[in-house]
C-alpha positions as CSV (number, residue, x, y, z in Angstrom):
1,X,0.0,0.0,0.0
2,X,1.4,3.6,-1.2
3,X,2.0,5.7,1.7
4,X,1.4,8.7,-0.5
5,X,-2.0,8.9,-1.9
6,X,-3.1,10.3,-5.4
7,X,-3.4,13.6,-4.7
8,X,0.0,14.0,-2.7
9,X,1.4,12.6,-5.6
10,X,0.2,14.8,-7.9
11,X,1.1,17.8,-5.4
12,X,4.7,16.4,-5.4
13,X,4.9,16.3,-9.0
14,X,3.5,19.8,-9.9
15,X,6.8,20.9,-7.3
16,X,9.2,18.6,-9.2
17,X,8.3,19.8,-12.4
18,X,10.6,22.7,-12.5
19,X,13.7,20.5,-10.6
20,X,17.0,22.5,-11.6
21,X,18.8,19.7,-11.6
22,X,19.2,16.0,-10.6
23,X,19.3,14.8,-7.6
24,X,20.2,11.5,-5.5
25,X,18.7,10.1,-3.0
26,X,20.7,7.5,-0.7
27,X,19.3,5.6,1.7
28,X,20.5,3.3,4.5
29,X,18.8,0.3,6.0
30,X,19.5,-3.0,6.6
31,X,18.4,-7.0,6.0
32,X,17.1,-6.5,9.9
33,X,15.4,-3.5,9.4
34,X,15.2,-1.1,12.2
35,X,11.8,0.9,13.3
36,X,10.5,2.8,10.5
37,X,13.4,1.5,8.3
38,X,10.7,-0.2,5.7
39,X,8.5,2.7,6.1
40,X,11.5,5.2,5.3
41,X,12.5,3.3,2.5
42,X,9.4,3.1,1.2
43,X,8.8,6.9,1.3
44,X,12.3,7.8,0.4
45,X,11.5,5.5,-3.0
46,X,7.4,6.7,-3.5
47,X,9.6,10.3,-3.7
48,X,12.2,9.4,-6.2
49,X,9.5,7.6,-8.6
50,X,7.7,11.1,-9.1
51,X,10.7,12.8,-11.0
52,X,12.9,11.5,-13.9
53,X,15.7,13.8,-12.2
54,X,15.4,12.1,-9.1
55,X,17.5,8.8,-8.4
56,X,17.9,6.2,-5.5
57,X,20.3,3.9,-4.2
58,X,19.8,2.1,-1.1
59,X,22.5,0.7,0.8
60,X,22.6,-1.9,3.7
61,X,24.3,-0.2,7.1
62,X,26.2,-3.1,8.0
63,X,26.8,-5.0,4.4
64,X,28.0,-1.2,2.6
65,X,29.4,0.0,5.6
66,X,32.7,1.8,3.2
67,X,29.8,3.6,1.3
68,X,27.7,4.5,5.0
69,X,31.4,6.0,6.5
70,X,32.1,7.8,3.1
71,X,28.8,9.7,4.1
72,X,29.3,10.0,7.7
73,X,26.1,7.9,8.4
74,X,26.2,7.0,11.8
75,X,23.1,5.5,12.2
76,X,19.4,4.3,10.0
77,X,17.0,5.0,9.0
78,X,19.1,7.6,7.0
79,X,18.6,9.8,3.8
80,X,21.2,11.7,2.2
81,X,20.2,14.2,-0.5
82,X,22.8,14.8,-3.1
83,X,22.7,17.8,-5.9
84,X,25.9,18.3,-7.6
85,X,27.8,18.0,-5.0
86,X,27.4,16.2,-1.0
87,X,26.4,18.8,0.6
88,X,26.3,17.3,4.2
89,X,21.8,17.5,3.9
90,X,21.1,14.2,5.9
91,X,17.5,12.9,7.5
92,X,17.8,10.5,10.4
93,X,14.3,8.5,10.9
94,X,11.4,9.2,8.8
95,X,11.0,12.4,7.2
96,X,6.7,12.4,7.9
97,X,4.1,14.2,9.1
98,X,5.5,17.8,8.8
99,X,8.8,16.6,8.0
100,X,7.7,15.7,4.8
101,X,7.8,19.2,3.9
102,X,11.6,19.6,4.5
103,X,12.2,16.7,2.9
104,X,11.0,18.2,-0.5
105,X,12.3,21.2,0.3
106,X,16.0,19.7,0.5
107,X,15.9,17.6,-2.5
108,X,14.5,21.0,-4.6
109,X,17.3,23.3,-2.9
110,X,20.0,20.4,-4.1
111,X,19.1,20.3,-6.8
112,X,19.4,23.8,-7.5
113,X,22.2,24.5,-4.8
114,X,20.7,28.1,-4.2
115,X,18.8,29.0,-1.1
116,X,17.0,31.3,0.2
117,X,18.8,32.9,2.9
118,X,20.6,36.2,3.5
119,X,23.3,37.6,1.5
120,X,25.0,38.3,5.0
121,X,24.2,35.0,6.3
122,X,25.4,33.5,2.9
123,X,28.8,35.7,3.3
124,X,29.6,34.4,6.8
125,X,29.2,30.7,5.8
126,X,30.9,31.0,3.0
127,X,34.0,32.0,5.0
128,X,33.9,29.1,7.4
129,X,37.1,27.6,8.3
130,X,36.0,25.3,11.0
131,X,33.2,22.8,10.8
132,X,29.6,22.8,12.0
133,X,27.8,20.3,12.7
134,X,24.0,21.1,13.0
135,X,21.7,18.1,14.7
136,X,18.1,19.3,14.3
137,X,15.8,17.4,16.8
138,X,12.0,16.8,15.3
139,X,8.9,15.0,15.6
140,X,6.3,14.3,12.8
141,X,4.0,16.1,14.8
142,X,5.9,19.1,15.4
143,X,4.7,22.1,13.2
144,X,7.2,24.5,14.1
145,X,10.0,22.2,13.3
146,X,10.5,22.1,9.6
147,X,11.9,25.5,9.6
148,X,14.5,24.7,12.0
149,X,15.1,22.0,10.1
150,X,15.2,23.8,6.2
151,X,17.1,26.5,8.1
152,X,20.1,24.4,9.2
153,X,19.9,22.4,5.6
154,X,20.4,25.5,3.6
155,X,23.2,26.6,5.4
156,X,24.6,22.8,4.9
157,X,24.3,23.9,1.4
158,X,25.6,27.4,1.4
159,X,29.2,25.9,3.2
160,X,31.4,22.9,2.3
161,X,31.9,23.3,5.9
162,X,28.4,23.0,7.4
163,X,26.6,19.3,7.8
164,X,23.1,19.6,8.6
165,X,21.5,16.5,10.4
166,X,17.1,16.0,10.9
167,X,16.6,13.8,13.6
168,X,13.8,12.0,14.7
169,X,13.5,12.5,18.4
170,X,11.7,9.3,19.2
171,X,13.6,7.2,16.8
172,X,16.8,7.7,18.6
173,X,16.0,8.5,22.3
174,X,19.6,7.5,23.3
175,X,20.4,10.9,21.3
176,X,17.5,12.6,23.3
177,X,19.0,12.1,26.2
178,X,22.6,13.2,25.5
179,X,21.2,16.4,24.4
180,X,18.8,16.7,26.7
181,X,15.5,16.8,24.4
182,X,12.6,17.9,26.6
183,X,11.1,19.7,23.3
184,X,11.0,19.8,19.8
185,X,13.0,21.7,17.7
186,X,16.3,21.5,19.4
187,X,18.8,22.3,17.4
188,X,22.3,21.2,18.5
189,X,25.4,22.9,16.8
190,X,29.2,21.1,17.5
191,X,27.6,19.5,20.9
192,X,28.9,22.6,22.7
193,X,25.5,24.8,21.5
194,X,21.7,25.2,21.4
195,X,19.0,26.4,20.8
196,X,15.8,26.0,21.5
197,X,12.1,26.8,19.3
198,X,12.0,27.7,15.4
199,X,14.5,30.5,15.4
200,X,15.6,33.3,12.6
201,X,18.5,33.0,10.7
202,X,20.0,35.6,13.0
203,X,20.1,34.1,15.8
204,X,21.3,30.2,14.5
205,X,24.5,32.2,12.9
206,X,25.1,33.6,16.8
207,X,24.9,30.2,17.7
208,X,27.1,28.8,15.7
209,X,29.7,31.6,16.4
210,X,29.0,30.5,19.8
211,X,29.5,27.1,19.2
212,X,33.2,27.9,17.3
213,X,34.4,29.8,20.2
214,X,33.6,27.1,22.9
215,X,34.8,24.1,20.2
């Protein structure tokens, strides 16, 4: 049974149609899948059949593990979203519910590598000489947390030296705990930073010049 009905698909193609370029998907799983490994795969695959420009590969964690550290997957369900280049845009558990949202929002944004941020927010990425690592913590049923989450992916594609992580806060409660998730979003920047709620572009740059200072 699809997990996206007629009319989503439709929806998802009308947004595809103008794709600037192609775009992989690659997703990790394994023979043992994990919890909402089938129905990540499944989604990640109903997405990449609605666009000639869109391609998938899926990989087994364990069985490809050279390909899963080339990535810097740590851990599945996992989704990286490559344009013309790798630009660090990873999904950890299922990108549903809201989520689905920044899901097509990465894979149109790779394509094209452009964003939508600020020129000055641009500017400072850009001259990045130490790396930032952005884990955005979600649920599905969290409204507020696909901008967080499209936020911290554009920058990941503004900078070679940003990598931008969605996490599913329930799929990986051993991460909720080290970072001490009590609510969603949560964005974590070089473990040494957070912040807390849907915040401007603004204020995630202070953070991460935070972050570099204390890292």
């Amino acid at each position: 049974m699809a997990l996206l009905n007629p009319d989503i698909q439709n929806q998802v193609r009308e947004l595809f149609a103008d794709l600037a370029g192609p775009v992989q998907i690659k997703m990790f799983t394994q023979d043992f899948e994990c919890s909402y490994c089938k129905e990540t795969r499944q989604l990640a695959e109903e997405v990449a059949a609605l666009s000639d420009l869109i391609s998938i590969e899926v990989f087994d964690f364990v069985a490809d593990k050279d390909k899963a550290d080339e990535l810097g997957i740590d851990k599945i369900p996992a989704i990286a979203i490559i344009g013309k280049e790798d630009y660090g845009v990873r999904f950890y558990g299922i990108p549903s519910g809201y989520e689905f949202a920044s899901l097509l929002h990465a894979i149109k944004w790779a394509a094209s590598g452009r964003t939508e941020l600020s020129a000055a927010g641009i500017k400072f990425l850009q001259e990045l000489d130490k790396p930032v690592h952005m884990q955005v913590f979600v649920t599905p049923t969290c409204p507020y947390c696909p901008t967080s989450v499209t936020l911290a992916h554009q920058m990941a594609i503004v900078s070679p030296m940003v990598r931008a992580d969605m996490i599913e806060a329930q799929e990986f409660p051993h991460l909720s705990m080290r970072y001490q998730v009590m609510g969603v979003p949560r964005t974590v920047i070089n473990d040494v930073a957070h912040l807390e709620g849907a915040a401007p572009e603004p204020m995630v740059l202070d953070k991460i010049r935070e972050a570099l200072a204390k890292s």
